[in-house]
C-alpha positions in Angstrom: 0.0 0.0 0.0 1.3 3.5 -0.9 2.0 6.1 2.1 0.8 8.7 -0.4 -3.2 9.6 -0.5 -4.3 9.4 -4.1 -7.7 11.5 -5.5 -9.8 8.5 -4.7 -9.5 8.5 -1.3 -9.8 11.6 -0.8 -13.2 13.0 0.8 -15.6 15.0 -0.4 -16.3 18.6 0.3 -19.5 18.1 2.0 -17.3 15.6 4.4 -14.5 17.8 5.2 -17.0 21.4 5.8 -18.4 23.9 2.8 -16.7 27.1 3.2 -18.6 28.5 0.2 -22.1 27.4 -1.5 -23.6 27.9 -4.9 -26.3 30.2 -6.0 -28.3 27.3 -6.6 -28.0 26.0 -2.8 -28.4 29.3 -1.1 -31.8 30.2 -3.0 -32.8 26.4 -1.8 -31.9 26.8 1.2 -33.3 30.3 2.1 -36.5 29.1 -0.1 -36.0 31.9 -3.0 -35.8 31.9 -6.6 -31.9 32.0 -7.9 -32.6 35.1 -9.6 -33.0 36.9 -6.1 -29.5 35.2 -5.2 -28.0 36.7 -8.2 -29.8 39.9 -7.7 -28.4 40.4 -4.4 -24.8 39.2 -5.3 -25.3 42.0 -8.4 -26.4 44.6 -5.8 -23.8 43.7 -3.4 -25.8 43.1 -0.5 -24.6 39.5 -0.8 -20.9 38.8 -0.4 -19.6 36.2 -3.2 -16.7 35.5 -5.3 -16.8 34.0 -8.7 -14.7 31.3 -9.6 -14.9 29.5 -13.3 -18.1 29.9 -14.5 -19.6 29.6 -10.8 -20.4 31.8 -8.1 -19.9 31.1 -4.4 -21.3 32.6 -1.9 -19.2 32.6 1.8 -20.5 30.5 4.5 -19.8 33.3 6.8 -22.5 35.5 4.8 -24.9 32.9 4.2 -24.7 32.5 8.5 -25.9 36.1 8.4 -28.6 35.9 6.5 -29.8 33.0 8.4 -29.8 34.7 11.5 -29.1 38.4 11.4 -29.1 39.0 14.7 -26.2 37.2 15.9 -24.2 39.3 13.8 -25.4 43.0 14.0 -24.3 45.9 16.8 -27.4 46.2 19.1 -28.7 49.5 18.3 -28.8 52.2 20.8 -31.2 52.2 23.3 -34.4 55.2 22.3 -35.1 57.1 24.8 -38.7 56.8 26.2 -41.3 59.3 24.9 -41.5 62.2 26.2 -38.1 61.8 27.4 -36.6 65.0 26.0 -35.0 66.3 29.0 -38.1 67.5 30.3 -38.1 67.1 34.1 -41.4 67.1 36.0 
């Protein structure tokens, strides 16, 4: 037996964690039409990089738009109506 790993034993992708996904996955998974995907990735409010003929979209991205608020600043606290320095 060779020391030396060749291609077929190598695993999968899928097996070894996706850093990046397709267009085509993300819209499935997020339950849109592709054309939004690509929309968004056109607008740049969706981080990708295109690689080939393919475009990839981070995992790191995909993470916020599956739960936004794990990843945004909390906003500043309003200040109560009425509360305009007014003291009674």
């Amino acid at each position: 037996m060779s020391a030396h790993p060749d291609s077929t034993n190598l695993q999968p992708t899928a097996g070894r964690g996706r850093i990046a996904y397709t267009v085509a996955e993300v819209a499935a998974m997020l339950g849109k039409h592709p054309n939004t995907i690509y929309e968004w990735v056109q607008r740049g409010a969706l981080p990708a990089e295109k690689l080939g003929g393919t475009i990839y979209v981070p995992k790191w991205a995909l993470a916020r738009l599956l739960s936004p608020a794990a990843h945004e600043q909390p906003a500043p606290a309003a200040a109560p109506a009425g509360a305009g320095g007014e003291v009674a």
